[in-house]
KOLZA-255321 format. One record per residue (C-alpha): residue number from 1; residue in three letters; x, z, y. Coordinates in steps of 0.25 Angstrom, whole numbers, padded with zeros to 4 digits. Each point is the difference from the previous one (the first is absolute). Layout:
loza: NUM | dodren: Ala | x: X | z: Z | y: Y
...
***
This chain:
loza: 1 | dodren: Unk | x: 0415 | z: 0368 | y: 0454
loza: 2 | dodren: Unk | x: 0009 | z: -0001 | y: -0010
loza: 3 | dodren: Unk | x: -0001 | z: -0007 | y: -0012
loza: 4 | dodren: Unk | x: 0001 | z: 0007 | y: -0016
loza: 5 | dodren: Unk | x: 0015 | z: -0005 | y: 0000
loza: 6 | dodren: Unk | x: 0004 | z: 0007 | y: 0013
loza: 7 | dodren: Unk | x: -0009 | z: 0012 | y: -0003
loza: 8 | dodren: Unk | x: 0011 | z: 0003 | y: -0012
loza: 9 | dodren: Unk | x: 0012 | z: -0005 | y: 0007
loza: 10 | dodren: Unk | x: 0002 | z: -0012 | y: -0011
loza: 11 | dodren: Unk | x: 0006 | z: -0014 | y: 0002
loza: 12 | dodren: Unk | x: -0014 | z: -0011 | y: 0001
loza: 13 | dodren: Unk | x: 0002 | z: -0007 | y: -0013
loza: 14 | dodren: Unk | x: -0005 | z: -0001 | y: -0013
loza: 15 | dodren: Unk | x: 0010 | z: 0006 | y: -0008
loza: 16 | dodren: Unk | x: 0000 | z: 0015 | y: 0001
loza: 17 | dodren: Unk | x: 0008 | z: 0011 | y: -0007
loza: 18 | dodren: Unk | x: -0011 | z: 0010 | y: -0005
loza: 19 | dodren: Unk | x: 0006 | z: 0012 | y: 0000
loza: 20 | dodren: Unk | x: 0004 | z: -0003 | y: 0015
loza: 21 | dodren: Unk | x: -0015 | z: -0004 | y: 0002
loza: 22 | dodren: Unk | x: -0005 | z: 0015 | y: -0007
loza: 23 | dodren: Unk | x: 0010 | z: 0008 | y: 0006
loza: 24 | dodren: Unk | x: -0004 | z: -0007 | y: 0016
loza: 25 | dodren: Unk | x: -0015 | z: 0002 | y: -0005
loza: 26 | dodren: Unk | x: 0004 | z: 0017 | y: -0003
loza: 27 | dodren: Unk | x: 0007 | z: 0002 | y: 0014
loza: 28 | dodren: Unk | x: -0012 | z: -0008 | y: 0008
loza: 29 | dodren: Unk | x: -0009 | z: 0011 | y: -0009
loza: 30 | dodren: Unk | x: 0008 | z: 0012 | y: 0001
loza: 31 | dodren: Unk | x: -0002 | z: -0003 | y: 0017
loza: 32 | dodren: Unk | x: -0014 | z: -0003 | y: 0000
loza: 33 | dodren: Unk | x: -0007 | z: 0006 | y: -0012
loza: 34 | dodren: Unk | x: -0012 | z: 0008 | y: 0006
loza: 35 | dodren: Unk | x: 0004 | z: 0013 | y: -0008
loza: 36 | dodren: Unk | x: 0011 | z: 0000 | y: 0013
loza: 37 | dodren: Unk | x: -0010 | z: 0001 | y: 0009
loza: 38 | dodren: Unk | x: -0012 | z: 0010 | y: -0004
loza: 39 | dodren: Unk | x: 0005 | z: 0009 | y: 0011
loza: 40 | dodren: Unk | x: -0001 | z: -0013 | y: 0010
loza: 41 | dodren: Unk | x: -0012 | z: -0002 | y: 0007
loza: 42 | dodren: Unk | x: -0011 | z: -0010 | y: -0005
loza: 43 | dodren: Unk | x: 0006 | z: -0011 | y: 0010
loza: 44 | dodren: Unk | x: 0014 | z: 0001 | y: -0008
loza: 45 | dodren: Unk | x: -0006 | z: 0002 | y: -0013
loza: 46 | dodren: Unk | x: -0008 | z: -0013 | y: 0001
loza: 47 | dodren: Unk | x: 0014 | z: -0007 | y: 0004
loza: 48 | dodren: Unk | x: 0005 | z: 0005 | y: -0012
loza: 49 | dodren: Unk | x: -0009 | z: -0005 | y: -0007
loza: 50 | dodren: Unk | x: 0000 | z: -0014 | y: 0004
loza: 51 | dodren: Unk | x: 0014 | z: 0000 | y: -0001
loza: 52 | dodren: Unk | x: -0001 | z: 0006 | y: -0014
loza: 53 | dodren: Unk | x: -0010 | z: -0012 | y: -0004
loza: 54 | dodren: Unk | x: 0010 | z: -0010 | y: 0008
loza: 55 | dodren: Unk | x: 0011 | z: 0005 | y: -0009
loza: 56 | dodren: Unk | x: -0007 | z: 0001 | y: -0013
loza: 57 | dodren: Unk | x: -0006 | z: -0017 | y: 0003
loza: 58 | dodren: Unk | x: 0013 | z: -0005 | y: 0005
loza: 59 | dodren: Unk | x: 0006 | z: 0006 | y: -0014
loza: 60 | dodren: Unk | x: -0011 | z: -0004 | y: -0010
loza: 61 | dodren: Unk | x: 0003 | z: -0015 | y: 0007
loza: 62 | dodren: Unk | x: 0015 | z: 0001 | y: 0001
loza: 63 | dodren: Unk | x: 0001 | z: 0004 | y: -0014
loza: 64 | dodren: Unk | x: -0006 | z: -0011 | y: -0008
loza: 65 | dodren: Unk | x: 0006 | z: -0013 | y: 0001
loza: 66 | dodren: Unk | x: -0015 | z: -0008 | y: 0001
loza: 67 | dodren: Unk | x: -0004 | z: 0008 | y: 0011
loza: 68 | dodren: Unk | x: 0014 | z: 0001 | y: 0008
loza: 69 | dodren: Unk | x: 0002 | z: -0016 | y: -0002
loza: 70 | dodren: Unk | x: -0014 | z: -0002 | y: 0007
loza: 71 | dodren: Unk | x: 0002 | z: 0009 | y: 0011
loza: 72 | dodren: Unk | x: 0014 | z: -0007 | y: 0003
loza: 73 | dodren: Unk | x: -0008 | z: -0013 | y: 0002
loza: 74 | dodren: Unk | x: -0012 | z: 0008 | y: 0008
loza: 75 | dodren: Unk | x: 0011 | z: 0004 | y: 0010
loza: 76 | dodren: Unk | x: 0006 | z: -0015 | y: 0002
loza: 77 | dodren: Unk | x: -0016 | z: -0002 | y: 0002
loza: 78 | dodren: Unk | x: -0001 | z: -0008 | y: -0013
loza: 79 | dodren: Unk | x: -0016 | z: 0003 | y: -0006
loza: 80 | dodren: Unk | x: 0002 | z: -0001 | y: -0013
loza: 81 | dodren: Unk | x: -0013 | z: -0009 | y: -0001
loza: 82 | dodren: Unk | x: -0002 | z: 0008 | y: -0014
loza: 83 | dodren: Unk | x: -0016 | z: -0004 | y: 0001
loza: 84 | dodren: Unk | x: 0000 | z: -0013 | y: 0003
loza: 85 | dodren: Unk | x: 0013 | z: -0008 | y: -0002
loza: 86 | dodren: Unk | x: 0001 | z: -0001 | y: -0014
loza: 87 | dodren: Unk | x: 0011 | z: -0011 | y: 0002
loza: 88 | dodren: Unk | x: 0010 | z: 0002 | y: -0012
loza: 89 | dodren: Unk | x: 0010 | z: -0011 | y: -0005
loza: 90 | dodren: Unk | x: -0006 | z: -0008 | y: -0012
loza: 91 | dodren: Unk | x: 0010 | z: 0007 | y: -0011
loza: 92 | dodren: Unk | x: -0005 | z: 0014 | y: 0004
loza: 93 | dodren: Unk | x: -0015 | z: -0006 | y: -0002
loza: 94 | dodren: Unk | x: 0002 | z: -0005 | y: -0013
loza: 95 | dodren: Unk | x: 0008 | z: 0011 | y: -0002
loza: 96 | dodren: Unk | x: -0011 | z: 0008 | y: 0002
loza: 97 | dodren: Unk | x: -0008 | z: -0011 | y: -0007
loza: 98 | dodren: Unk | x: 0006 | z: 0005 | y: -0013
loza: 99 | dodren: Unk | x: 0000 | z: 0014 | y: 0001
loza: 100 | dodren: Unk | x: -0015 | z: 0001 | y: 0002
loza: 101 | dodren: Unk | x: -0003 | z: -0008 | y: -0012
loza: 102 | dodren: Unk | x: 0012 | z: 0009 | y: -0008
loza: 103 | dodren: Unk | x: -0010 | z: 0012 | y: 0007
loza: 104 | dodren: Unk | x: -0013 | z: -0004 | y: -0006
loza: 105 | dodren: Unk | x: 0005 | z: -0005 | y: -0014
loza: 106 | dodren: Unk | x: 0007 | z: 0013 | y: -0001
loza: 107 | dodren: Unk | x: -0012 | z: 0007 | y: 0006
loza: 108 | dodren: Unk | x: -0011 | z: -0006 | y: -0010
loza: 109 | dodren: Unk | x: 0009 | z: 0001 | y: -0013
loza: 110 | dodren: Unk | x: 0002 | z: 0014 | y: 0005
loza: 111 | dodren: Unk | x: 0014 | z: -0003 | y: -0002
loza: 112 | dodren: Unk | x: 0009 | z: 0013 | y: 0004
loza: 113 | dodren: Unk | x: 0013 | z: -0007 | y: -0003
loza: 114 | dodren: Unk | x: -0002 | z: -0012 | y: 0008
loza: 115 | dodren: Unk | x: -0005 | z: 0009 | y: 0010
loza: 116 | dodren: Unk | x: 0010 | z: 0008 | y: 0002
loza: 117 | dodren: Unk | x: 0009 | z: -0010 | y: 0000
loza: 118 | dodren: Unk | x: -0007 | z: -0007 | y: 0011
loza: 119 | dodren: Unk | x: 0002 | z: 0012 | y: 0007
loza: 120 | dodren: Unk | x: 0016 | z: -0001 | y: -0002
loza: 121 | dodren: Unk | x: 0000 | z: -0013 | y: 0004
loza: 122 | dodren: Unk | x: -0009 | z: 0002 | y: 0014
loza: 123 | dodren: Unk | x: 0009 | z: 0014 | y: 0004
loza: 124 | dodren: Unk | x: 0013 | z: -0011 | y: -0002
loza: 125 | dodren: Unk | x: -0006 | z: -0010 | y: 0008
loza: 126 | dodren: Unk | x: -0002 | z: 0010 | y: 0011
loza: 127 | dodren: Unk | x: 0011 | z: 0006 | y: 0001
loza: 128 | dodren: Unk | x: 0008 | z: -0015 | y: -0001
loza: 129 | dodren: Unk | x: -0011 | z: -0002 | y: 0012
loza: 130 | dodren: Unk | x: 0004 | z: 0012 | y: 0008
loza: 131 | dodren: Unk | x: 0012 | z: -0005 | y: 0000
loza: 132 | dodren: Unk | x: -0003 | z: -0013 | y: 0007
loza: 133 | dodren: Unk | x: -0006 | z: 0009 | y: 0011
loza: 134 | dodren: Unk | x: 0012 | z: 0007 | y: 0002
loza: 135 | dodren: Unk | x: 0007 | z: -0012 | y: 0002
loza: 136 | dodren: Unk | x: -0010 | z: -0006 | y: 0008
loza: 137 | dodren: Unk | x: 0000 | z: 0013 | y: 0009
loza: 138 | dodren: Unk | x: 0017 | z: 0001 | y: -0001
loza: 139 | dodren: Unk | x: -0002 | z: -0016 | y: 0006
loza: 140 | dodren: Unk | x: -0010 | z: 0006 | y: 0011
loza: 141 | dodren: Unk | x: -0009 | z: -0011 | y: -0005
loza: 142 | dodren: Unk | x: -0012 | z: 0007 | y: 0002
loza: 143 | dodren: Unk | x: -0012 | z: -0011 | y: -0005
loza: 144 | dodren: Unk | x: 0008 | z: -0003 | y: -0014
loza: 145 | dodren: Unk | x: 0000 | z: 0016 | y: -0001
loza: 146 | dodren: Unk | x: -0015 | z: 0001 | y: 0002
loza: 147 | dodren: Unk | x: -0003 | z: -0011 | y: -0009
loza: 148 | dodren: Unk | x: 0011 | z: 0008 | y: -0011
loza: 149 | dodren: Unk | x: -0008 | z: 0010 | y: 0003
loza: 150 | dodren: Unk | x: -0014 | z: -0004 | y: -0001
loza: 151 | dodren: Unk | x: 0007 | z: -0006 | y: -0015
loza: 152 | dodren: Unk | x: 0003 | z: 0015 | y: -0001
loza: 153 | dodren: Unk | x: -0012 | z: 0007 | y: 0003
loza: 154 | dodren: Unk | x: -0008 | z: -0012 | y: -0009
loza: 155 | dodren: Unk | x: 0007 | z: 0006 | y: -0013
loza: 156 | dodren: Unk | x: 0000 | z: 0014 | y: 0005
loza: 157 | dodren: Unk | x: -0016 | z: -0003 | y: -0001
loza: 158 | dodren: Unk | x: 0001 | z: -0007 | y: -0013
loza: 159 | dodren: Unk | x: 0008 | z: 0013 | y: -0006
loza: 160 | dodren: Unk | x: -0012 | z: 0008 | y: 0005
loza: 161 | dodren: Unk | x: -0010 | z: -0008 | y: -0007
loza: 162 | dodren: Unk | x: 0007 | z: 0002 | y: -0015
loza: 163 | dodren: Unk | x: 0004 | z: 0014 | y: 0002
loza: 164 | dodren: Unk | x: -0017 | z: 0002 | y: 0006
loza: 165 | dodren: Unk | x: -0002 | z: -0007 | y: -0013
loza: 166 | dodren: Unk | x: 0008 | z: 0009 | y: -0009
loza: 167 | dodren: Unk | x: -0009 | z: 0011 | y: 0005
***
């Protein structure tokens, strides 16, 4: 079976032109779309299907960088350990450290400024962090990419928790 990158005739790796990545996605969909097939018989229809479905996951996790970095490192066989290796170098954890305290005194001052800015400050540490998974992935060095990402997915979470805060 093919993987996601195959199905779309892309290279494997992290870095991905976009608009090459929609414009693979429309030609997989303008092949297999079910609307192609309501004269087919319900065998092909199902096929259609599938492969519509196929199509449309291997884009959702093609297209964002979190999710396409993770299934890189499932393909090399590396399980990201999201659940129970919470292994993350001692600057990232003090890091953290501070950024939950900044959290809470900005949360019980109900503080929108500091907040916000908390916010800015977490969106630049991702995207600095996602950098360091591309260049983990770009070196083939799959466990520093899962550990980068894990990193990732930590402040992903942790923009979640403001932005559900703002609600």
């Amino acid at each position: 079976m093919q993987n996601h990158f195959e199905l779309f005739h892309l290279p494997q790796q992290f870095t991905l032109n976009q608009t090459d990545l929609d414009a693979a996605f429309r030609e997989v969909q303008t092949r297999v779309h079910p609307d192609k097939f309501v004269q087919a018989s319900d065998a092909e229809k199902r096929v259609a299907m599938q492969w519509s479905t196929r199509a449309n996951e291997a884009y959702q996790t093609l297209k964002k960088p979190l999710q396409r970095a993770t299934y890189l490192c499932e393909l090399q066989g590396i399980d990201l350990q999201t659940e129970s290796n919470t292994n993350m170098p001692a600057a990232f954890l003090m890091q953290q450290m501070e950024w939950r305290e900044a959290f809470d005194d900005a949360r019980i001052a109900k503080n929108l400024t500091d907040m916000m800015a908390l916010e800015t400050e977490l969106r630049a540490a991702l995207k600095m962090q996602l950098n360091k998974v591309a260049e983990a992935l770009n070196a083939q060095d799959f466990p520093l990419a899962a550990q980068q990402i894990r990193a990732c997915m930590f402040l992903e979470k942790f923009m979640n928790d403001i932005a559900a805060l703002d609600e």
